[in-house]
C-alpha positions in Angstrom: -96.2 26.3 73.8 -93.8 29.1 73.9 -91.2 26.5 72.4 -93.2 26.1 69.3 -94.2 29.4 69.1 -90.5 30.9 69.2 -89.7 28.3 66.9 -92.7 29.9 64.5 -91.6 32.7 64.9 -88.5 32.1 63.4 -90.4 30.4 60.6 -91.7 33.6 60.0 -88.6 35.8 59.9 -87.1 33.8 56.9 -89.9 33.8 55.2 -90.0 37.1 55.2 -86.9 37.0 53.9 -86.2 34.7 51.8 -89.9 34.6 49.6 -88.6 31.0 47.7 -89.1 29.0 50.7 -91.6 27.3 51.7 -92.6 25.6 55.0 -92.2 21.2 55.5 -95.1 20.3 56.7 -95.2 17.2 59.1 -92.0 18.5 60.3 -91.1 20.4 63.8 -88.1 22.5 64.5 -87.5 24.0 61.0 -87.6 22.8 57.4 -86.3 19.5 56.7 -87.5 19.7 52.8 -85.7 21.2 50.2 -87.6 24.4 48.6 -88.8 23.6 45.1 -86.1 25.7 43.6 -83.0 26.7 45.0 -82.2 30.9 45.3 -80.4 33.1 43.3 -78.6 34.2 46.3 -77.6 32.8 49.8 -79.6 33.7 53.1 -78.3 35.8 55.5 -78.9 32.7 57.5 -78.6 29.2 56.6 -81.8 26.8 56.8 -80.7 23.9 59.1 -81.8 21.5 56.5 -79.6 18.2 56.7 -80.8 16.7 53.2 -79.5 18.1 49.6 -81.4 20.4 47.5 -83.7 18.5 45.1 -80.9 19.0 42.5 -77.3 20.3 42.5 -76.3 23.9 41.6 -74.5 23.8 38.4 -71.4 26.1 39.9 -70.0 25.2 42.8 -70.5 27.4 46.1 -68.1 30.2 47.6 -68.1 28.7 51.2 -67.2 25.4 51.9 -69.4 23.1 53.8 -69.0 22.5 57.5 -68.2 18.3 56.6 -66.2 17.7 54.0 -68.0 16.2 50.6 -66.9 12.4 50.3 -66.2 13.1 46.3 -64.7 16.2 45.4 -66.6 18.4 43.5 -63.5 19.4 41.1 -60.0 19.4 40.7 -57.9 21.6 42.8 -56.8 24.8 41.9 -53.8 25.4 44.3 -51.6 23.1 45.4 -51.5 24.4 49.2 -52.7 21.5 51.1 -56.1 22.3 53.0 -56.7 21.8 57.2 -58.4 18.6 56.7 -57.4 15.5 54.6 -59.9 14.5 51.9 -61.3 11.1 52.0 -60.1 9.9 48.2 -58.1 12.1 46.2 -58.8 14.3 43.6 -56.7 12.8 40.5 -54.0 10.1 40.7 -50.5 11.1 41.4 -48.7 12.8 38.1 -45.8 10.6 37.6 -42.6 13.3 37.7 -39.2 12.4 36.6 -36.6 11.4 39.2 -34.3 14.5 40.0 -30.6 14.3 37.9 -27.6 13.6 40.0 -25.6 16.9 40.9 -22.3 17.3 41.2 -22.8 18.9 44.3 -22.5 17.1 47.9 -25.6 18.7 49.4 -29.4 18.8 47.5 -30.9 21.2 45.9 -33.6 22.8 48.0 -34.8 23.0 51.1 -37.7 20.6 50.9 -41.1 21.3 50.6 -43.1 24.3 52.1 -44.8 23.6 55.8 -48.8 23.8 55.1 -51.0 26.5 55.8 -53.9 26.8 58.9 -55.8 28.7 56.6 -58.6 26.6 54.8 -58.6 27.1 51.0 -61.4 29.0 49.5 -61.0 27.7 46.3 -61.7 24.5 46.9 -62.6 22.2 49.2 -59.9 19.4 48.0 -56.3 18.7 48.3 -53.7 17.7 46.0 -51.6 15.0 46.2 -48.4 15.9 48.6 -45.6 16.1 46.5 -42.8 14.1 47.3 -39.7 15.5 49.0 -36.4 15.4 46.8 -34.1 13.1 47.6 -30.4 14.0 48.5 -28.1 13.5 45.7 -25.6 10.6 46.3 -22.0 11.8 46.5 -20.1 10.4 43.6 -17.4 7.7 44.5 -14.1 9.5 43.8 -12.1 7.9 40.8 -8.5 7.4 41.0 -6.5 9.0 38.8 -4.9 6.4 36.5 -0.9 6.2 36.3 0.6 7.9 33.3 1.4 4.9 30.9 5.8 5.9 30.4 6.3 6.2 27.0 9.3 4.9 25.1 12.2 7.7 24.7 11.8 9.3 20.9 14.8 7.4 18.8 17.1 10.0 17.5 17.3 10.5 13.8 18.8 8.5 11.5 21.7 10.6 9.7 21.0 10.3 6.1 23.2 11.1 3.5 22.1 14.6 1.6 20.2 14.4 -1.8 22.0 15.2 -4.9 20.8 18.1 -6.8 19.0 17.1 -9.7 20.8 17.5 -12.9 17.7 19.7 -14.7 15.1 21.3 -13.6 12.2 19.3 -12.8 9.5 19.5 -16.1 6.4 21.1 -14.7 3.1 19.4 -14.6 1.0 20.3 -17.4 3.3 22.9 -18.8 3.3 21.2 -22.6 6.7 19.9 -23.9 7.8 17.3 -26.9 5.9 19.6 -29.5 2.8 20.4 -27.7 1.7 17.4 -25.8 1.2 17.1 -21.6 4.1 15.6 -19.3 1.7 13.2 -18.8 0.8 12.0 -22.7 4.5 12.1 -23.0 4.7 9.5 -20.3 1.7 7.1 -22.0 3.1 7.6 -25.4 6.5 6.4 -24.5 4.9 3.4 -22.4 3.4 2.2 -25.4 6.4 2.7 -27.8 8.6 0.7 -25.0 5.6 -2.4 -24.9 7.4 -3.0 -28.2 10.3 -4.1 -26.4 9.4 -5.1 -22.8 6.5 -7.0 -21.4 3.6 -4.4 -20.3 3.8 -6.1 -16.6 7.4 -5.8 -16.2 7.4 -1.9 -17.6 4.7 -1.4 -14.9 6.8 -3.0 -11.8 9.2 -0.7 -10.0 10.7 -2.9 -8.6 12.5 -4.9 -11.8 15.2 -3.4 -14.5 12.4 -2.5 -17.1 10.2 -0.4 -14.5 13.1 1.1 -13.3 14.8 1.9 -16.8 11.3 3.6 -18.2 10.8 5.6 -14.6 14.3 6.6 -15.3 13.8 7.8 -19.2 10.2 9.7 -18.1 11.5 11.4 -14.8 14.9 11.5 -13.9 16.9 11.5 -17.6 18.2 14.9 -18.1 18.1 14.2 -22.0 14.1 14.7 -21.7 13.5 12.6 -25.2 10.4 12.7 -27.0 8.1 9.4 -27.8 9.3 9.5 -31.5 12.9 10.0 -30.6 15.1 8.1 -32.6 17.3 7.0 -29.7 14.4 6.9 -27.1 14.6 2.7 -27.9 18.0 1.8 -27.4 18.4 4.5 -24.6 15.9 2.4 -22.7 17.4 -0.4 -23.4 21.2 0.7 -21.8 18.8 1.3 -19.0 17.8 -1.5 -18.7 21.1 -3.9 -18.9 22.5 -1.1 -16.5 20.1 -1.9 -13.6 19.9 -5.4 -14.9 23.7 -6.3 -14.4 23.5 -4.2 -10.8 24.8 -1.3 -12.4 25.2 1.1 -8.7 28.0 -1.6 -7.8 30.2 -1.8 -11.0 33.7 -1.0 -10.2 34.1 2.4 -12.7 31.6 4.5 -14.6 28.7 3.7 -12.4 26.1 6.4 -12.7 27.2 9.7 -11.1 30.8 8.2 -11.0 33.1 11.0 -11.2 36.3 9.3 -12.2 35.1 7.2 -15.0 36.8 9.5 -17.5 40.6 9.1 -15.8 40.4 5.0 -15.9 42.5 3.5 -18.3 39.8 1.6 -19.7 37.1 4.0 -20.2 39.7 7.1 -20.3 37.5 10.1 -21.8 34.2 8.4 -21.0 31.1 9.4 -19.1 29.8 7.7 -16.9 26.3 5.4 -17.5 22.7 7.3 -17.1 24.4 10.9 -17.6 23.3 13.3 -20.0 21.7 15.1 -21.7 24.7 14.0 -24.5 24.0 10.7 -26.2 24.4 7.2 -24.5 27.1 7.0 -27.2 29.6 8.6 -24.9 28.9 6.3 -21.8 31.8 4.2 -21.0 32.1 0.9 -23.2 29.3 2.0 -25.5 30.0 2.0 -29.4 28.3 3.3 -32.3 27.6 3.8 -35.9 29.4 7.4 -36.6 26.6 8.2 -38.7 24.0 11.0 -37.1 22.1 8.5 -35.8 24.5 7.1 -33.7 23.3 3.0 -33.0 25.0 0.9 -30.3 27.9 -1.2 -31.8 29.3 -2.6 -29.2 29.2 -2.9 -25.4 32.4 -3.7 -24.3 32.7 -3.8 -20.1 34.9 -6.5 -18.9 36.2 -6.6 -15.2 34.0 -4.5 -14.0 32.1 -6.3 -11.2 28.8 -6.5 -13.5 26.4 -8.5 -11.6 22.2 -9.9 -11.9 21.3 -11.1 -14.8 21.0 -10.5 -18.5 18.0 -8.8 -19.5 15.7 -11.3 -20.8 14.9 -10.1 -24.4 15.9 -6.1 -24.5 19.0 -6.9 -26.2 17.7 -7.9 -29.0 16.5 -4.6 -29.5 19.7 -3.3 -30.5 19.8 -4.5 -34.0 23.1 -2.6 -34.9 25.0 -4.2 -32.2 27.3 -6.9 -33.4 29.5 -7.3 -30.1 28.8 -8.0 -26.4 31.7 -9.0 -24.6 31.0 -9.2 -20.7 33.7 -11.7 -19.5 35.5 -11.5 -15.9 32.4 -10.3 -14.3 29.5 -12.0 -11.6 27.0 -12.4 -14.0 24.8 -14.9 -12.7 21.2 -16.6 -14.1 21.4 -18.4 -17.5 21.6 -17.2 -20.8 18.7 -15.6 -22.2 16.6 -18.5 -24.5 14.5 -17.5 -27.6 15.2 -16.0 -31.0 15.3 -11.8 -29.8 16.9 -12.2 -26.6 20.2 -11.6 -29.1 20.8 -9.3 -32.2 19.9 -11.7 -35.1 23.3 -10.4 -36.8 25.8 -10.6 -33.7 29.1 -11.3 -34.5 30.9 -11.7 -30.8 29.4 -13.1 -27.6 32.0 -13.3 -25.1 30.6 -14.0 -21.3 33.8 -16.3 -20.2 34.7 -16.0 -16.7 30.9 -15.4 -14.6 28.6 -17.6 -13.0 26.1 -18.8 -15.5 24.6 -21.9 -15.1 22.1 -24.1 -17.1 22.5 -24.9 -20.5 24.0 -23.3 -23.9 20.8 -22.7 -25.6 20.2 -23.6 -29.1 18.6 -20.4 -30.0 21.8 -18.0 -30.2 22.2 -16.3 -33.9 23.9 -18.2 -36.4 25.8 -15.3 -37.5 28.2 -15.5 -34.5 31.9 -16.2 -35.2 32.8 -16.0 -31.7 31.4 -17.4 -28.9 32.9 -18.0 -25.2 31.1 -19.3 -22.5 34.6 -20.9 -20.6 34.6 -20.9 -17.0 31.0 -20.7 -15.9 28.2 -23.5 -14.4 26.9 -24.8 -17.6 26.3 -28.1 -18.4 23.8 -30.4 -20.4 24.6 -31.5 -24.1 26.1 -29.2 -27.0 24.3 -30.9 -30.0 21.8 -28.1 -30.4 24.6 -25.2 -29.6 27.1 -26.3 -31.9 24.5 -27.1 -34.7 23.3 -23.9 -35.0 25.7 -22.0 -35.2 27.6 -23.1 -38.9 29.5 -19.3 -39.4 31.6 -20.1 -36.0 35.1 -19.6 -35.9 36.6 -19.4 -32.1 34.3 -21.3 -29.7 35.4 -21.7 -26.4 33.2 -23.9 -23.9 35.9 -25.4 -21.4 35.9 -25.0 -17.8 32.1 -26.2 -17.2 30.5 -29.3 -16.8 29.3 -29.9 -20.2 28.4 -33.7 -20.4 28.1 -36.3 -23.6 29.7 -36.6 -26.8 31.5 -34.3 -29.0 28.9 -33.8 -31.6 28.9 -34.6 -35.9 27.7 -31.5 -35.7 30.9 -29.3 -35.2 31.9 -30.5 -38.7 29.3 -28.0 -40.1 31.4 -25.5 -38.7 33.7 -25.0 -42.5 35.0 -21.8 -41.1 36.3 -22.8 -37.6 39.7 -22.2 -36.3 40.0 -23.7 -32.7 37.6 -25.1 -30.3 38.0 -25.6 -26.5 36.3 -28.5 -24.9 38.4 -29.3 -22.2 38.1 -29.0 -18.3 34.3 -31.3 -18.7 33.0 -33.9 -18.5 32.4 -35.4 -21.8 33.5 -38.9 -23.4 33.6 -41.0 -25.5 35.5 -40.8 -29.2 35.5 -37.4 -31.7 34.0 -38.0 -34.6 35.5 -38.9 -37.8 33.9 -35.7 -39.7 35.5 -33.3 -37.4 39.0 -35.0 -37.8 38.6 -34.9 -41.5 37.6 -31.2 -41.5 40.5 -30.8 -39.3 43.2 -32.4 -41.9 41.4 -30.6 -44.9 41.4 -26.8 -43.6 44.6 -24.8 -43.2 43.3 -22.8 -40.6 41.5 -25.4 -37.9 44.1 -24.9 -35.5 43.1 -25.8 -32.4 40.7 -29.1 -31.4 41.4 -29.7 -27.9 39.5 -32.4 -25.2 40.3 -34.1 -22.1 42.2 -36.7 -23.6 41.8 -39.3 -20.2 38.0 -39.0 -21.2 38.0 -38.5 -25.3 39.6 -40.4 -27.6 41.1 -37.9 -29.8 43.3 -38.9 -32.8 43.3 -36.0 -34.8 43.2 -33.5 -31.9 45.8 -30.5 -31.2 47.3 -30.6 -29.3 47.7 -34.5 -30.0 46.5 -36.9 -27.5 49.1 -39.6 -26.2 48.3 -42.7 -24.9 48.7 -42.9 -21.2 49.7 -39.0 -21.2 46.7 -36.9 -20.3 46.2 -34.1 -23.1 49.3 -35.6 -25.1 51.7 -34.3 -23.6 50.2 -31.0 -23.7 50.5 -27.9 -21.3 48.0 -28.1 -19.5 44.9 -25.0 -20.2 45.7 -22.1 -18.0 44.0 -21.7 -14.9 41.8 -18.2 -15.1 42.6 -16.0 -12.5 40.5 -15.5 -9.5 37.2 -13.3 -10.2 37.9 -10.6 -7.8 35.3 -10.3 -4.8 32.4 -8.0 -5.2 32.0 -4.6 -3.4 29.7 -2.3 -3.1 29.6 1.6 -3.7 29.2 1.8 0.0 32.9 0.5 0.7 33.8 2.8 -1.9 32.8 5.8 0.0 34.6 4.0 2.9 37.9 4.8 0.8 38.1 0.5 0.6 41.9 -0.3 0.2 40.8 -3.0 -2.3 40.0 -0.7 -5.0 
C-alpha cells in the first residue's frame, strides 16, 4: 500500500543516513528496537522509538527530553528554577541559618528573583526554592531608666595643717649609723629594744611600746644608732610618755612651746624634742657624767594619766626616784621584780587613782614610799615585810583592810608611818610599840584609833576620843579635772 511504502521509504532515508541502525523486524510504522549500539552523534532526525537504548550513555545529553525523567539524572547546576516542576527533588534541602535581626525597621532585600520561561539547558532538574527572608521584627523600644539622684558631695573636713618635720626625713637606702641601711638600723634596734619590751607589744602600734620604738626609728630628730648608749633609756622616756597620756599633760607635752617659762620646769625642753639628750626634758635628771643616766623623774601635778608601763622602768637602773603624786594615774602598780629599779630610793605616787593591791615585789632598797589617797586595798603583810630599809611610808587614805602587821617592826630605820583613813582593826602589835619606845627617831605611828587599839601610837590614842585627841589628817586637795590639748588651743580659762 502506498502507506507502507511511504513509510519504507522513510526507512530507507535514515538508513542512509544514519549506517548504525538497523531495522525491528515484526514491527510497522518505524523502529521500536533499540540499534545494537548507540551513535557517536545524534540524527538529524530523531527515531520515534519509545523504549530506552539497550544501555545508558555514560554523559548525559545536550537536549532535554520531551517528558521529564522521573529521577534526575544529576544535581543541578543553576539555581534558576526550570518551566516544569520535577517529580522528587534532586538533593534534600541545605539547612541555612536563620537571618540576624537588624536594626533596621524594613528587611533586607527584596525577596527572591521571579523565575525564568526559558527551560534550562543544563539540566533538566530544579533546585529546591529557596525560602523568602523573613522581615525583621522591630525591636520593642526600652525606656530610658531614671537617673538614680546622688547624694550632694560632703564638704571637706577642715584639718589642722601638718607641722614641719624637725629634720629631714633619712632617705631609703641611703646608708647611715656607720654604713648600715635605714632599714637594718630599724631591725637592729628592734632586737636591742626585745631586751626591754615584749616582742608583741614592740610590734603593736597601737600600745606605748609600738608607739615609743616607731617614734625612736622615724620621727626622733636625735637619729641614734643600735649601739647607742642612750638608745635604751631614750626608749624607755618614750614609752612612760605615751604611757601616762603624755599629748594631755598640763606643761612640757611634746612640741609644747612654753615648757621652758613654767616655774616648775623653768629652762626645760619639752618631752620627745631633740636632737639634745633626754636629759634636758622637763623633770628628767641625770648622772653629770658623759653618759648622762636618768636619775630622777620628777613630774607632779601635771595631769599624767594611763597607766604605768608594765616593766620598762626597770630598765633605768640609775634611777633612784620616781615621784608622780597629784596626777590621774590610773591601773595598779606594776607587779614583778623589774617593773622597778632594783636600787630605788623614792616612790611617791600619792594622790592618783590606783587600785588593787600594794604588791609585795617593790625593791627593798626603798626608804620612801607613798601610795596615800588612791583605791588600794587588800592586806599589807607582804608590802611592809619586804621592804626592811623604809623610813617614811605613807599608805592612808585607801581602803586597806586587816591588821597592822609584826612585820613593820623589821622596819629598824623607820621614822613615821601613816595608816589612817582605812579600814583596818584590831590591836598594834607589841613589837612595833617596843621599836617605837627604843628608837629616837620613830616619830610618827598613826591609825584610826575608833578601829585600832593603839597604846603606843603618836599621836596617842584616847579612849572615847577618836585619834586621841589628835588633829585630824589633812584632807588632800581636790585633783584638778583633766583637759585636753584641744581646750588648750581653745585658750581654756582653766589653765
Amino acid at each position: 500500500s502506498k502507506q507502507g511504502k511511504s513509510k519504507q521509504g522513510k526507512s530507507k532515508q535514515g538508513k542512509s543516513k544514519s549506517k548504525g541502525q538497523t531495522k525491528s523486524k515484526g514491527s510497522k510504522g518505524g523502529t521500536f528496537i533499540p540499534t545494537a549500539t548507540p551513535t557517536a552523534s545524534p540524527t538529524s532526525n530523531p527515531t520515534s522509538t519509545y523504549l530506552p537504548t539497550r544501555s545508558p550513555s555514560s554523559h548525559p545529553s545536550d537536549v532535554p527530553t520531551s517528558l521529564p525523567t522521573p529521577v534526575p539524572t544529576r544535581a543541578p547546576v543553576s539555581n534558576v528554577p526550570t518551566l516544569f516542576p520535577t517529580l522528587f527533588p534532586t538533593r534534600a534541602p541545605a539547612l541555612t541559618r536563620p537571618p540576624r535581626p537588624s536594626r533596621t525597621d524594613t528587611p533586607i532585600g527584596g525577596g527572591s528573583l521571579p523565575p525564568t520561561l526559558q527551560p534550562v539547558t543544563a539540566s533538566p532538574v530544579t533546585p529546591a526554592p529557596t525560602p523568602a527572608p523573613q522581615p525583621t521584627p522591630q525591636p520593642a523600644p526600652q525606656p530610658t531608666p531614671a537617673p538614680v539622684p546622688r547624694p550632694p558631695t560632703p564638704a571637706p573636713v577642715p584639718r589642722p595643717p601638718t607641722p614641719p618635720p624637725t629634720s629631714a626625713p633619712t632617705p631609703v637606702g641611703e646608708p647611715v649609723c656607720d654604713g648600715i641601711t635605714p632599714v637594718q638600723r630599724a631591725n637592729l634596734i628592734f632586737i636591742r629594744l626585745t631586751l626591754i619590751s615584749d616582742r608583741a607589744l614592740l610590734l603593736d602600734p597601737e600600745t606605748p611600746q609600738g608607739q615609743s620604738y616607731d617614734w625612736i626609728v622615724r620621727v626622733d630628730p636625735a637619729q641614734l644608732c643600735p649601739l647607742d648608749e642612750n638608745l635604751v633609756q631614750r626608749y624607755i622616756l618614750g614609752v612612760f610618755y605615751y604611757s601616762t597620756d603624755g599629748e594631755q599633760w598640763f606643761f612640757c607635752f611634746a612640741g609644747d612651746p612654753s615648757c621652758g617659762n613654767q616655774g616648775n620646769f623653768e629652762g626645760a625642753e619639752s618631752w620627745l624634742s631633740g636632737p639634745q639628750s633626754e636629759c634636758t626634758w622637763a623633770g628628767v635628771e641625770c648622772t653629770l657624767d658623759t653618759d648622762g643616766q636618768v636619775t630622777d623623774i620628777e613630774l607632779e601635778n601635771n595631769n599624767l594619766g594611763g597607766t604605768l608601763p608594765p616593766v620598762e622602768l626597770g630598765g633605768l637602773e640609775d634611777m633612784d626616784s620616781l615621784e608622780l603624786r597629784q596626777n590621774s594615774i590610773g591601773g595598779t602598780i606594776p607587779v614583778g621584780g623589774e617593773s622597778f629599779p632594783e636600787n630605788m630610793l623614792r616612790l611617791r605616787l600619792g594622790r592618783n587613782t590606783l587600785e588593787g593591791t600594794a604588791p609585795a615585789t617593790l625593791p627593798g632598797t626603798l626608804i620612801t614610799l607613798d601610795l596615800a589617797d588612791n583605791r588600794l586595798s587588800g592586806g599589807l603583810d607582804g608590802v611592809l615585810g619586804s621592804l626592811p630599809a623604809m623610813r617614811a611610808l605613807t599608805l592612808s587614805g585607801n581602803e586597806f583592810a586587816g591588821t597592822v602587821p609584826s612585820s613593820l617592826a623589821q622596819m629598824t630605820d623607820i621614822r613615821s608611818a601613816d595608816f589612817r583613813e582605812n579600814v583596818l582593826t584590831g590591836i598594834m602589835p607589841q613589837e612595833v610599840c617596843d621599836l617605837r619606845e627604843s628608837s629616837d627617831d620613830f616619830d610618827l605611828l598613826a591609825v584610826d584609833c575608833d578601829e585600832v587599839i593603839c597604846e603606843c601610837c603618836a599621836p596617842a590614842c584616847s579612849p572615847g576620843v577618836p585619834n586621841g585627841g589628835a588633829p585630824p589628817r589633812r584632807a588632800p586637795p581636790p585633783t584638778p579635772p583633766r583637759r585636753r590639748w584641744r581646750d588648750r588651743e581653745r585658750g581654756s580659762a582653766d589653765f
